[in-house]
N, C-alpha and C positions, 0 to 999 in steps of 0.2 A: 114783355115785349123785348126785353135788354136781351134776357136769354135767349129767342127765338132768334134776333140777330147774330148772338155771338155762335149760333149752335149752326146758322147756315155758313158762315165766315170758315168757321173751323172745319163745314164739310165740303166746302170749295177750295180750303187750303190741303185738303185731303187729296179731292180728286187731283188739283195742280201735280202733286209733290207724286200722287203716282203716275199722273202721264209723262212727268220730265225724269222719271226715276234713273233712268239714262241718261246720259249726256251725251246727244247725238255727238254719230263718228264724224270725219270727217270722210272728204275720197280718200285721200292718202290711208289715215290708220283702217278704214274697212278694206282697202285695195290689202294693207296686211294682215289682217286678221283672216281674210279670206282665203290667202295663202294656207295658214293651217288647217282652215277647213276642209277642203279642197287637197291636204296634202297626200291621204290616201285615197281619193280619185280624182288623178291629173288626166282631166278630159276635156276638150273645147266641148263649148257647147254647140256650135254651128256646124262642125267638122268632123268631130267625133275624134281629133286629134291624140294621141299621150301628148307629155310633155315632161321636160324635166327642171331641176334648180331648185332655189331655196329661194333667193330675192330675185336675181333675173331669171325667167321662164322663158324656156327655149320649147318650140313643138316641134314635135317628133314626124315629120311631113310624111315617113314612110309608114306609117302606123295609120296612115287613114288614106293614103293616096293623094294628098295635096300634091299641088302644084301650083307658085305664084301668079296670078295672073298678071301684075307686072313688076311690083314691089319686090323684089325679093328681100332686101333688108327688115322690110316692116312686117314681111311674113315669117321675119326668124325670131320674133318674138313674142306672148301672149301678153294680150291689154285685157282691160276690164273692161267691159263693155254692159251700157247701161241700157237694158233690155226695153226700157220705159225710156226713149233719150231725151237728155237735161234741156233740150229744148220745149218740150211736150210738157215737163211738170213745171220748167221755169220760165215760163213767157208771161205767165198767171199772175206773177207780181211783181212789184211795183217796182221792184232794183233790177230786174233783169225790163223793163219797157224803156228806163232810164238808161240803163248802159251795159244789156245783156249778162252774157253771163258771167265775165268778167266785176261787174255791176252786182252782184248777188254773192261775191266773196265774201263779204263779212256778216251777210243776214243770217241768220238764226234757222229760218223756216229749209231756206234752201240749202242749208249746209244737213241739216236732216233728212233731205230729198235726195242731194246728191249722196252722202254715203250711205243711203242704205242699202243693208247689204241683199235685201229681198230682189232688188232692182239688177241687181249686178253680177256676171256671167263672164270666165276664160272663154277669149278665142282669138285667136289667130291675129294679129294686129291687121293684115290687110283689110282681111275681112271685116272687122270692128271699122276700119278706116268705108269701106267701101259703104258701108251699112249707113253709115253717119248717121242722119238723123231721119232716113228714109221709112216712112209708113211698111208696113207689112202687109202682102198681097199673095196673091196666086196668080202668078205670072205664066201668062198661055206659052204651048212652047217647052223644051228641057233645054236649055243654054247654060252649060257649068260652065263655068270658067274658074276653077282652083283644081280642077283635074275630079279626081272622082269625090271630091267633097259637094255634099248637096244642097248646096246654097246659089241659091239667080239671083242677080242684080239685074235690074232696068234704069238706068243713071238717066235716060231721057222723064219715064213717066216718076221717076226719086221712090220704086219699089223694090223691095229686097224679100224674098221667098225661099221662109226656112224648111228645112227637112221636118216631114208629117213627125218624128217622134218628137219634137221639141213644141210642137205650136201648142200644145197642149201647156208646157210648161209658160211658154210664154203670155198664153190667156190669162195664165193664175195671176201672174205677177203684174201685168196690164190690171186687171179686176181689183187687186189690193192695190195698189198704186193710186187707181180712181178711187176707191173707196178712202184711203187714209189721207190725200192730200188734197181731195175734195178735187180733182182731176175730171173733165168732161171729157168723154168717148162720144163719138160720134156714133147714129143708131148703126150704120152700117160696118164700122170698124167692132162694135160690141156683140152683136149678130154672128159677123165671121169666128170673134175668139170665144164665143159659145158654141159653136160647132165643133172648132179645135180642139177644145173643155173636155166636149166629150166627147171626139175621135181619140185624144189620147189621153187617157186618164193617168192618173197621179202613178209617182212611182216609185218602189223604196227607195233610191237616192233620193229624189224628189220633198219624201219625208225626213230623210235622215240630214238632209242641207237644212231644211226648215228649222230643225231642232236645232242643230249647230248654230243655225246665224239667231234665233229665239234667246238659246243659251247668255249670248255676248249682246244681241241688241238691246230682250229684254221685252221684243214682241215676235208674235210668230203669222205667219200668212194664213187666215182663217179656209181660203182657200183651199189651201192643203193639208190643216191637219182638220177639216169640218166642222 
């Protein structure tokens, strides 16, 4: 009986010590580690931007046809932008009901959430700002407003409608997001990014960011490598 105990003890101390085998990142250090990942291809994600720097990232506005739609300051620099936003995976517990997100700085679970780096995408700060925490939609209509970069905002209904070559990228990471942090999608938000899925299938960047952030987090989006 002693033995049966000690023999499940030891393989629960097993499973623990390989799921924490990482010490989640924070935002900050995955905001820098993603820098090098990302160092040979400086791309927004929304925009399709270049970009240049080492610690500050400037975008290359002529290399994709931007144009601010009113910011120009906050569109002369690239943010990280949380493709899953911190509002969506941290409303769910219990420091962010108490005092947002601010409320959820020193919790464990959310500092996991927030820097991981699966979740997290260069582009354009406007655009990161504009996006905020707004659902993802297919917004009737072609209304750009960054000049020829392919992203609509609707700031009335809080939708933001990315370019067809990305939604694909963005179901994966939506899909691991739900799955790892035990995340609820809604049946019609889930529907659309299975469509996405597989309107635009994986793609060797796709795989080769995977590997990279796998490398340094220590797990990889089953989504994309199958």
């Amino acid at each position: 009986m002693f033995r049966t105990i000690l023999y499940t003890i030891t393989l629960l101390f097993c499973f623990t010590s390989l799921t924490w085998a990482n010490e989640p990142l924070s935002f900050y250090q995955a905001k820098r580690q993603l820098i090098k990942i990302y160092q040979d291809h400086p791309v927004t994600f929304y925009c399709g931007c270049g970009y240049t720097g080492t610690k500050k990232l400037a975008p290359e506005w002529d290399s994709c046809g931007f144009t601010p739609r009113k910011q120009v300051k906050r569109s002369s620099r690239i943010e990280w932008e949380h493709v899953m936003p911190a509002h969506q995976f941290g409303h769910q517990l219990q420091c962010w009901q108490d005092g947002g997100r601010k409320g959820c700085r020193k919790d464990q679970e959310f500092k996991a959430m927030e820097g991981d780096m699966h979740n997290l995408v260069p582009a354009v700060g406007e655009v990161n700002g504009d996006r905020s925490n707004y659902q993802y939609a297919i917004i009737e209509g072609e209304d750009r407003v960054y000049g020829a970069c392919d992203a609509e905002v609707n700031f009335k209904a809080k939708q933001f409608e990315p370019a067809p070559q990305v939604r694909g990228d963005i179901a994966r990471i939506y899909f691991y997001m739900a799955d790892r942090y035990e995340v609820t999608l809604e049946e019609s938000q889930r529907q659309m990014f299975e469509q996405w899925a597989e309107a635009d299938p994986v793609t060797d960047w796709e795989r080769e960011r995977n590997r990279r952030i796998a490398d340094i987090q220590g797990n990889s989006n089953p989504y994309i490598d199958g």
